[in-house]
N, CA and C atoms as a LAMMPS dump frame, in Angstrom:
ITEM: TIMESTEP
0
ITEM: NUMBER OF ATOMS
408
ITEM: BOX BOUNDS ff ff ff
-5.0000000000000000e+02 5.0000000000000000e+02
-5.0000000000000000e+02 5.0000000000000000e+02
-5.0000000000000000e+02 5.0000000000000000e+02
ITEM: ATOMS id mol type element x y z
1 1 1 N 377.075 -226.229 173.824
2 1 2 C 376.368 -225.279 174.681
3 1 3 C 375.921 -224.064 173.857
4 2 1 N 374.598 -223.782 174.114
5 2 2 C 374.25 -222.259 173.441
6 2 3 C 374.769 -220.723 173.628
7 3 1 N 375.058 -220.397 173.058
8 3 2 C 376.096 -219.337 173.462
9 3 3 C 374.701 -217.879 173.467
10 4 1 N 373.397 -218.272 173.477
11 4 2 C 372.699 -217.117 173.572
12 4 3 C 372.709 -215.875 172.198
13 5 1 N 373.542 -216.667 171.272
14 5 2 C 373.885 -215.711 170.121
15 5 3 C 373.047 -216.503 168.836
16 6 1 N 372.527 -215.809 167.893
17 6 2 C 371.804 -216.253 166.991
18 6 3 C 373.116 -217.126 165.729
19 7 1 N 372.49 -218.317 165.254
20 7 2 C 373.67 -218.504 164.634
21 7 3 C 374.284 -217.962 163.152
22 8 1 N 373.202 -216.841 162.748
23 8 2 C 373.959 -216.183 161.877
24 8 3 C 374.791 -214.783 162.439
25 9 1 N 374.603 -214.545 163.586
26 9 2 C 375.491 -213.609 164.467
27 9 3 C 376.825 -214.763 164.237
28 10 1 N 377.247 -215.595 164.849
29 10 2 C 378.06 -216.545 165.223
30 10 3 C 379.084 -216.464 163.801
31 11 1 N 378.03 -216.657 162.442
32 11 2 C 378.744 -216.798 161.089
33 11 3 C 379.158 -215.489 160.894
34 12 1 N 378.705 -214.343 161.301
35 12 2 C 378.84 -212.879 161.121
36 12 3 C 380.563 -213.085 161.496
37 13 1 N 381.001 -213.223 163.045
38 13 2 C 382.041 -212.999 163.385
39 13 3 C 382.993 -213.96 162.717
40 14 1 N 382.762 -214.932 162.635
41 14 2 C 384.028 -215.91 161.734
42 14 3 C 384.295 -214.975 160.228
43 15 1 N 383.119 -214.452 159.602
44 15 2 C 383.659 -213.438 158.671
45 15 3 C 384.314 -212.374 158.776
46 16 1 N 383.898 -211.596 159.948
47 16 2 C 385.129 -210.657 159.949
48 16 3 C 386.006 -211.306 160.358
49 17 1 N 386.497 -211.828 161.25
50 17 2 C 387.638 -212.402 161.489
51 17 3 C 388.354 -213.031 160.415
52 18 1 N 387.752 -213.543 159.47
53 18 2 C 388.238 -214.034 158.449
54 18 3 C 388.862 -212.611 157.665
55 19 1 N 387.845 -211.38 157.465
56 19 2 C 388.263 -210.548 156.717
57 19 3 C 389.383 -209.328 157.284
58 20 1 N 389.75 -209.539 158.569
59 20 2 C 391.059 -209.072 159.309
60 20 3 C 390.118 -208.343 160.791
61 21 1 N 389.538 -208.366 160.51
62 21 2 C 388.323 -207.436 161.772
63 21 3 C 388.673 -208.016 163.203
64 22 1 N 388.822 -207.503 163.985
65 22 2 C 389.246 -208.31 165.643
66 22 3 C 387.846 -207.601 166.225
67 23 1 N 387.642 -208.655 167.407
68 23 2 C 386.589 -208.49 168.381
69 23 3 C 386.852 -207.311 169.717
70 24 1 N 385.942 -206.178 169.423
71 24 2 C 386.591 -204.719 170.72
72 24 3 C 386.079 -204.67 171.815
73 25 1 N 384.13 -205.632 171.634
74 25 2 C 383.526 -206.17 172.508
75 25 3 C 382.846 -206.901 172.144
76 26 1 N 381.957 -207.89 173.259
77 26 2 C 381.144 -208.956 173.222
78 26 3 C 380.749 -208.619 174.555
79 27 1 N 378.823 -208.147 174.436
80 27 2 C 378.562 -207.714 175.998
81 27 3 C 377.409 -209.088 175.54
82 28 1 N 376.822 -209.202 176.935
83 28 2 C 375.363 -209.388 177.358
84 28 3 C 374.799 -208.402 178.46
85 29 1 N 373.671 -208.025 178.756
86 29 2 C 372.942 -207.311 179.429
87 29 3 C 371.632 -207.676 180.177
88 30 1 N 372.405 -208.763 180.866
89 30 2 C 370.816 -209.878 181.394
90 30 3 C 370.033 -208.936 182.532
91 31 1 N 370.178 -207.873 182.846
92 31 2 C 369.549 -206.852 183.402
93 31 3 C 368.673 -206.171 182.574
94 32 1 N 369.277 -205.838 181.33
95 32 2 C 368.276 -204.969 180.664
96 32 3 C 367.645 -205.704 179.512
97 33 1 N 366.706 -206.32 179.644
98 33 2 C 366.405 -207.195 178.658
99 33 3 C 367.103 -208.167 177.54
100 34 1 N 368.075 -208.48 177.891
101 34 2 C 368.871 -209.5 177.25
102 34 3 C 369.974 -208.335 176.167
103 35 1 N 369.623 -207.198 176.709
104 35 2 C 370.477 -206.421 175.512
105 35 3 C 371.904 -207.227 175.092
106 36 1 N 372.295 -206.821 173.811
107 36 2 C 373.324 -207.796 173.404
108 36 3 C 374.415 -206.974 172.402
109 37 1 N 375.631 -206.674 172.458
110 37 2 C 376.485 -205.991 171.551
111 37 3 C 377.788 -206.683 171.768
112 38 1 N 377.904 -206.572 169.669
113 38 2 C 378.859 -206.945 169.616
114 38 3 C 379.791 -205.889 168.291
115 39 1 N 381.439 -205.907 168.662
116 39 2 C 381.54 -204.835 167.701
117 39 3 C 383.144 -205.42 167.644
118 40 1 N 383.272 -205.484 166.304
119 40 2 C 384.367 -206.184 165.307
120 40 3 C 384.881 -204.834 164.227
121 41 1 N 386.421 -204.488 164.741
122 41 2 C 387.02 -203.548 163.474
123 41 3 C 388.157 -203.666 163.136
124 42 1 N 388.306 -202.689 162.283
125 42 2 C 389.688 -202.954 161.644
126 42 3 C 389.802 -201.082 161.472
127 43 1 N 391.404 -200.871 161.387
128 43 2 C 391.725 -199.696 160.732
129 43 3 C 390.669 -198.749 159.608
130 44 1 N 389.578 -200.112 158.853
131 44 2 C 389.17 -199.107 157.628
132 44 3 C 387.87 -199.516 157.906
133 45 1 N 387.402 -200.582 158.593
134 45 2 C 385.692 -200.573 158.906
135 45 3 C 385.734 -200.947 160.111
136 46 1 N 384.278 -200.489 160.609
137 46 2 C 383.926 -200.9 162.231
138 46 3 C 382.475 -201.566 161.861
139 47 1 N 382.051 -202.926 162.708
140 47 2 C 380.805 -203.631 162.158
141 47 3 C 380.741 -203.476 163.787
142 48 1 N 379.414 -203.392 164.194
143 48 2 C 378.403 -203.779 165.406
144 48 3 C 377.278 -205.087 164.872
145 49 1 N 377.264 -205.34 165.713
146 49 2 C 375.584 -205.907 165.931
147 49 3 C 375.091 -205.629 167.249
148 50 1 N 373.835 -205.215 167.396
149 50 2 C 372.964 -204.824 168.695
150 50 3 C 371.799 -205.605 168.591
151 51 1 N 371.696 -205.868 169.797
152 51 2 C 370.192 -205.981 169.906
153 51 3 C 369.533 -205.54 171.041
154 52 1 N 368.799 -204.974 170.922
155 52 2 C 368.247 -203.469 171.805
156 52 3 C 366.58 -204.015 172.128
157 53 1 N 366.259 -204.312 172.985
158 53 2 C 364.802 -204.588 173.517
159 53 3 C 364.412 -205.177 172.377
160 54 1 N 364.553 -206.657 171.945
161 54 2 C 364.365 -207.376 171.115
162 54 3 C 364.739 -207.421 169.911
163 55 1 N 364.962 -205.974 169.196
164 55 2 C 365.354 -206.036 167.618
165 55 3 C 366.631 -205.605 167.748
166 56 1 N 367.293 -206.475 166.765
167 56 2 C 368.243 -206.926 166.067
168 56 3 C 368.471 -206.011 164.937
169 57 1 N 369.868 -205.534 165.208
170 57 2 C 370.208 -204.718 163.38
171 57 3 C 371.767 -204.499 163.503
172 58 1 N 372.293 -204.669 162.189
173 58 2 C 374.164 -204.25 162.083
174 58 3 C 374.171 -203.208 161.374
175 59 1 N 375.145 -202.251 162.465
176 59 2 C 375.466 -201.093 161.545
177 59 3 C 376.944 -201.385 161.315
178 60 1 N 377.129 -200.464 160.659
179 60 2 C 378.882 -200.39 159.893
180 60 3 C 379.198 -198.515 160.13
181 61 1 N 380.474 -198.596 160.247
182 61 2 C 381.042 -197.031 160.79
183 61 3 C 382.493 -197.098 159.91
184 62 1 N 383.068 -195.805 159.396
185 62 2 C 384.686 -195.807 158.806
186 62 3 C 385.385 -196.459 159.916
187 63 1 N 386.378 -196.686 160.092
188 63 2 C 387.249 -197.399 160.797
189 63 3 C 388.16 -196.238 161.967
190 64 1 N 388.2 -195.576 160.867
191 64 2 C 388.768 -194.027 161.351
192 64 3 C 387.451 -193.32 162.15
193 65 1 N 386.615 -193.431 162.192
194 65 2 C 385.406 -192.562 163.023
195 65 3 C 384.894 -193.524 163.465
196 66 1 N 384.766 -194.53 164.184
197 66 2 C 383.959 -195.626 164.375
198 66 3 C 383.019 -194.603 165.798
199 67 1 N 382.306 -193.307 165.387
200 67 2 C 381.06 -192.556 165.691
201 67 3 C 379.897 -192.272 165.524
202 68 1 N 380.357 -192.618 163.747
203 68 2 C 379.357 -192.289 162.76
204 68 3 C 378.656 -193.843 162.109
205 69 1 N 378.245 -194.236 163.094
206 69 2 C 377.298 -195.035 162.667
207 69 3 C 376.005 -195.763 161.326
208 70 1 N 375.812 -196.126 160.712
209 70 2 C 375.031 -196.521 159.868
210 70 3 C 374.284 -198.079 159.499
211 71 1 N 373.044 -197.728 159.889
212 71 2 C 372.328 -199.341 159.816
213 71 3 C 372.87 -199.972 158.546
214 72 1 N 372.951 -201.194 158.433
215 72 2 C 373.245 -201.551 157.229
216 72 3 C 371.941 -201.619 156.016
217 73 1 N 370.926 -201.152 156.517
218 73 2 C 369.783 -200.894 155.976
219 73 3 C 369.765 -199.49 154.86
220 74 1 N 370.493 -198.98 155.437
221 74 2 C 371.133 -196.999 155.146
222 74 3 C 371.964 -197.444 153.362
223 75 1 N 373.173 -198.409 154.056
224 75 2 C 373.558 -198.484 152.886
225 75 3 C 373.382 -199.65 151.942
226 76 1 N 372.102 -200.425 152.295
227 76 2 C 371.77 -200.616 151.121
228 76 3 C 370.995 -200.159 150.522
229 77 1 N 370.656 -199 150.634
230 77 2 C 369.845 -198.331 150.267
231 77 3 C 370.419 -196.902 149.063
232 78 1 N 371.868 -196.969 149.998
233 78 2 C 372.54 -196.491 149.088
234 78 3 C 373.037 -197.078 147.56
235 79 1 N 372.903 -198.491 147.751
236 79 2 C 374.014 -199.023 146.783
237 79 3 C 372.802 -199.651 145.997
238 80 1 N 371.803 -199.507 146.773
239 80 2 C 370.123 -200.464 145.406
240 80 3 C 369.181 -199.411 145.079
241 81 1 N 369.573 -197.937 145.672
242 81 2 C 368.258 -197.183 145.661
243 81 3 C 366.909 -197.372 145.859
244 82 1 N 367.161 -198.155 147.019
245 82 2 C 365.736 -198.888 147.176
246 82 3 C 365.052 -197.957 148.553
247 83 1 N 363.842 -198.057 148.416
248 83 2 C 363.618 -197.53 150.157
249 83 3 C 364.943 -198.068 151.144
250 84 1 N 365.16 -196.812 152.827
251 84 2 C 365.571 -197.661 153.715
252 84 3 C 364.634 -198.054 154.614
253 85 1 N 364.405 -199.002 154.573
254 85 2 C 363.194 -199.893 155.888
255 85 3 C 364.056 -200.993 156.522
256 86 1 N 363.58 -201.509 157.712
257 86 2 C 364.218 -202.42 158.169
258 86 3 C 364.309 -203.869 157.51
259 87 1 N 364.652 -204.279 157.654
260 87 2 C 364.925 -205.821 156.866
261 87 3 C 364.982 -206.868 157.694
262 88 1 N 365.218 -207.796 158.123
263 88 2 C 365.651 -209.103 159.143
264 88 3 C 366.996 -209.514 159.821
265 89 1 N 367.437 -209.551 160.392
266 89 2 C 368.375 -210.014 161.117
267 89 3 C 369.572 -210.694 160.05
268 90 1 N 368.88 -211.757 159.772
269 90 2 C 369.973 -212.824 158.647
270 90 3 C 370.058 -211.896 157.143
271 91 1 N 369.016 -211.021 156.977
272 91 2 C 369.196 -210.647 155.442
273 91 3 C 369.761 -209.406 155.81
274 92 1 N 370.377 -208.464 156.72
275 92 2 C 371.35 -207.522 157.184
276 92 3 C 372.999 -208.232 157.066
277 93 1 N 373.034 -209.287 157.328
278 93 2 C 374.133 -210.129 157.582
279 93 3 C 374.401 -210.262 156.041
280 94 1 N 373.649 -210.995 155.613
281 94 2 C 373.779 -211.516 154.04
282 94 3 C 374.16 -210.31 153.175
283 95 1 N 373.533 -209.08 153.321
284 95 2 C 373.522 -207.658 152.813
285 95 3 C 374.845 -207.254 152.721
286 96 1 N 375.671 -207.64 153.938
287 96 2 C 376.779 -207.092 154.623
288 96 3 C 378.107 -208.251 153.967
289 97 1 N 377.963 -209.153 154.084
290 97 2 C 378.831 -210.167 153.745
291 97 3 C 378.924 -210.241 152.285
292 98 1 N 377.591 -210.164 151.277
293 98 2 C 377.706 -210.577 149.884
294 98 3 C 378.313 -208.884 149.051
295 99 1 N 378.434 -207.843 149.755
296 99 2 C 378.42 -206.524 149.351
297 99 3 C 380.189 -205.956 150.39
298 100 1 N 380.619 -206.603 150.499
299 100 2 C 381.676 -206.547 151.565
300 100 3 C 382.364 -205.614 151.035
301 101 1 N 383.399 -206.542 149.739
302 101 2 C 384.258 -205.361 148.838
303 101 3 C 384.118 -204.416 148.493
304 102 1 N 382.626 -204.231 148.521
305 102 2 C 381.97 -202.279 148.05
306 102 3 C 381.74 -201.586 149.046
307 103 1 N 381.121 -202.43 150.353
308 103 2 C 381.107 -201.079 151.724
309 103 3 C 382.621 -200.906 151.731
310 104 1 N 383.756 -201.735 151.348
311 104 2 C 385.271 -201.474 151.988
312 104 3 C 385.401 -200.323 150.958
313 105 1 N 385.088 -200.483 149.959
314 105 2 C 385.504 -199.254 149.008
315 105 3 C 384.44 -197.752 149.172
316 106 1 N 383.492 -197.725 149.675
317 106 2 C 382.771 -197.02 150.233
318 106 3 C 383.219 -196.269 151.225
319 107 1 N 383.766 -196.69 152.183
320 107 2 C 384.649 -196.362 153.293
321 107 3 C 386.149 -195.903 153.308
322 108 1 N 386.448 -196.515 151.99
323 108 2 C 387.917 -196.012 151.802
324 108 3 C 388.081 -194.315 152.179
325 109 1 N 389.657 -194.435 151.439
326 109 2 C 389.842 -192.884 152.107
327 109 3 C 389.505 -191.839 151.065
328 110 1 N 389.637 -192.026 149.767
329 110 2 C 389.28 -191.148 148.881
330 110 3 C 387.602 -191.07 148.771
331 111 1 N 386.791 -191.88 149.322
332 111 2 C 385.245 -192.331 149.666
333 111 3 C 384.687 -191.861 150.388
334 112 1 N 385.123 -191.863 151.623
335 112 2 C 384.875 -191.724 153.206
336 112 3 C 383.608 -190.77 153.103
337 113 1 N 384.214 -189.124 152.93
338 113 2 C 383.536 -188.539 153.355
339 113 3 C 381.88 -188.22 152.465
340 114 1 N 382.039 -188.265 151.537
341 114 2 C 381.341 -188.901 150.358
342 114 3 C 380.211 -189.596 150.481
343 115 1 N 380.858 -190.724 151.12
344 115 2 C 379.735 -191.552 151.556
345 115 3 C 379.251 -191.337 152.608
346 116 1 N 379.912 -190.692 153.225
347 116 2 C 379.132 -190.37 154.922
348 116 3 C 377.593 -189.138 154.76
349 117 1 N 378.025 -188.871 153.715
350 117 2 C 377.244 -187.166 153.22
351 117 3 C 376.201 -187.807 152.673
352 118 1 N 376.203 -188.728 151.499
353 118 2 C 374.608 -189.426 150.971
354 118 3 C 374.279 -190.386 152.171
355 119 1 N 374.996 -191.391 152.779
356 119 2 C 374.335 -191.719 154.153
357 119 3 C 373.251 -191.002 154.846
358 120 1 N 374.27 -190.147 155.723
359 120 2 C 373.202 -188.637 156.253
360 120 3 C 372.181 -188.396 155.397
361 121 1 N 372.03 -188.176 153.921
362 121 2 C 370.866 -187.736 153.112
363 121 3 C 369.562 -188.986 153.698
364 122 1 N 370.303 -189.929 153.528
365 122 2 C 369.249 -190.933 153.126
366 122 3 C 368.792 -190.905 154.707
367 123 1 N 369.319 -190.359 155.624
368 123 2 C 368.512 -191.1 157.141
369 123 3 C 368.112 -189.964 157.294
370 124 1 N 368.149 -188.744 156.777
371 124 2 C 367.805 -187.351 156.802
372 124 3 C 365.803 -187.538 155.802
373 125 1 N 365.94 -188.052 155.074
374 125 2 C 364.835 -188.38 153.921
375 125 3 C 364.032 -189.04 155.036
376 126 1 N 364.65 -189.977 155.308
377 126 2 C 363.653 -191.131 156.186
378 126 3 C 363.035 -190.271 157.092
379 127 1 N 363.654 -189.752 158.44
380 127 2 C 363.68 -188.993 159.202
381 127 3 C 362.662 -188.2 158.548
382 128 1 N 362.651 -187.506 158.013
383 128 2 C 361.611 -186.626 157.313
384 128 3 C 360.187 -186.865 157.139
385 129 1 N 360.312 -188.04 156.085
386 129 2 C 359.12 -188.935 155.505
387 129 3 C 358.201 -189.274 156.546
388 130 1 N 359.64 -189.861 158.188
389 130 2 C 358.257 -190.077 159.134
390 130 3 C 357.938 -189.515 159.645
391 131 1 N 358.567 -188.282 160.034
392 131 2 C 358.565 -187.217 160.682
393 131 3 C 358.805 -185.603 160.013
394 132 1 N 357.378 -185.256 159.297
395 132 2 C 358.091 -184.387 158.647
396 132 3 C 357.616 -182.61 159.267
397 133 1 N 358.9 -182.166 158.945
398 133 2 C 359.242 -180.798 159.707
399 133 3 C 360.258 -180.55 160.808
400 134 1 N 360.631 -181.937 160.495
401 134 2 C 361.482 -182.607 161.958
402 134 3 C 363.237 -181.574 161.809
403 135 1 N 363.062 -181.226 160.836
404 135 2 C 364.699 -180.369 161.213
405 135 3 C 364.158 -179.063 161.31
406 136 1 N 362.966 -178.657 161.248
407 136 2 C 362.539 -176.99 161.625
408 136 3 C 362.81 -176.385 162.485
């Protein structure tokens, strides 16, 4: 039976679960356009996946703040210096899974805040670029 979940969502959760992460929710939202969230943590990371009026994206949060949000687009952007733009569904996943051991060390505790501060830069830049004057 189709579970309505894409099947690299499906491989998403057998990885955290594999990597100690437990499931905090699993919604559907057949009212509001199929909205869809799902959110897997542990003590030192928090992973979502959403999908919000059609698009699809995973953010990652410290484990300890699971507030502070970040597309996984943010930090790869951190870790390739590449533009942040959106990317695809499966290559967010892949991003997230092949780079695992470095967002965990990213997030650590001597890390944390660190990384939360060039995060903010980089969605602060973006923010800017498309919108600029936008913190005036």
């Amino acid at each position: 039976m189709d579970s309505g979940w894409p099947k690299v969502v499906e491989e998403l959760e057998n990885f955290l679960k594999g990597a100690g992460l437990t499931c905090q929710q699993k919604l559907v939202d057949a009212k509001h356009f199929g909205n869809r969230l799902l959110r897997y943590e542990s003590p030192d990371v928090a992973v979502r996946v959403v999908l919000d009026r059609g698009d699809w994206w995973v953010e990652l949060a410290d484990g300890t703040d699971p507030k502070r949000w970040s597309y996984a687009e943010v930090f790869r952007s951190l870790l390739y210096g590449c533009e942040y733009d959106a990317i695809p569904l499966a290559d967010q996943i892949s991003f997230v899974e092949e780079n695992w051991s470095v967002i965990l060390d990213l997030l650590s505790v001597g890390r944390r805040e660190d990384t939360q501060a060039k995060l903010e830069a980089i969605k602060d830049a973006r923010a800017e670029k498309m919108f600029p004057g936008w913190k005036a």
